[in-house]
ZAKOLZA-487614 format. One line per field, with one value per residue (C-alpha): x, y, z. Coordinates in Angstrom, 2 decimals. Layout:
c1 (X|...);
c2 (Y|...);
c3 (Z|...);
***
This chain:
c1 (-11.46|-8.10|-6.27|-7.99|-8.04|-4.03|-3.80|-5.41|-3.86|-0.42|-1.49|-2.08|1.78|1.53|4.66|2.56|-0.82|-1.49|-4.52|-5.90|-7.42|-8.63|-6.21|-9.91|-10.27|-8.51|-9.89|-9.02|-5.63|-4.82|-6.16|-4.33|-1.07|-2.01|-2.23|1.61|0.34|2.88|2.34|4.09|2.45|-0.14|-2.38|-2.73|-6.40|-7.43|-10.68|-11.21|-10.87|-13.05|-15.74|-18.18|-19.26|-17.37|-16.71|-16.03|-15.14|-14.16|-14.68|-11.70|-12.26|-11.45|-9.44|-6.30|-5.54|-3.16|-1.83|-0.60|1.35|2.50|5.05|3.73);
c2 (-62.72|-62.37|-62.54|-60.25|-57.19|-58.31|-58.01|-54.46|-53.49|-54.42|-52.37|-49.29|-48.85|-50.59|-52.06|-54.17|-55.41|-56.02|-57.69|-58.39|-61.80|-62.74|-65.64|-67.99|-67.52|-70.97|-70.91|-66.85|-67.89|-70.42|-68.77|-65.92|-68.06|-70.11|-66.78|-65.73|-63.83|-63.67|-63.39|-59.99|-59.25|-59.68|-56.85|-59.07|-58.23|-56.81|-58.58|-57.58|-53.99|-52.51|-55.33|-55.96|-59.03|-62.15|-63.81|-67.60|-69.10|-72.78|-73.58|-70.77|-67.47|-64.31|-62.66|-61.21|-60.02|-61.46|-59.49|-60.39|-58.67|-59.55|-57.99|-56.94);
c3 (-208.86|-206.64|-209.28|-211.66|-208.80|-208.79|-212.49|-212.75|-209.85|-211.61|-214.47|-212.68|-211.58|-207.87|-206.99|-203.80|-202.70|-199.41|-197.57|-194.45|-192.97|-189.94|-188.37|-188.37|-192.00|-192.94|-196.50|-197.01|-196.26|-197.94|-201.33|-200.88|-200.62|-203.65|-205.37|-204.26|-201.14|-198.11|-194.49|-193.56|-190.22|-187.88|-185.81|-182.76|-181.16|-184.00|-184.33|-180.38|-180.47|-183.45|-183.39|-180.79|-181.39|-180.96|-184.32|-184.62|-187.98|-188.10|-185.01|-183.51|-182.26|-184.77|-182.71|-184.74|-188.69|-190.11|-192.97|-196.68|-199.75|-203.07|-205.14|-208.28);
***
């Protein structure tokens, strides 16, 4: 699925992609590496500020995004 929304992305002219994780979403990452992804920032307290709930996710508390791109 990743990488057909990369491949029809591709085909509609966009040089990059870029995504957003949360830095508890061990398995999000590491797929979107597999698939050529790149770490290229993080929004520390993200998670914090525009959710009200707490989230955990293996075991570690959601608290920032951590954001990817690709260069198409």
């Amino acid at each position: 699925m990743i990488l057909d929304a990369i491949e029809r992305t591709k085909s509609l002219g966009v040089k990059t992609l870029e995504v957003g994780t949360g830095n508890s979403s061990l398995g999000q990452l590491a797929l979107y590496q597999k698939c050529g992804f790149r770490i290229v920032g993080i929004d520390r307290d993200f998670f914090i500020r525009y959710y009200q709930e707490e989230i955990i996710e293996n075991g570690i508390r959601c608290t920032d995004m951590i954001r990817l791109s690709i260069n198409l």
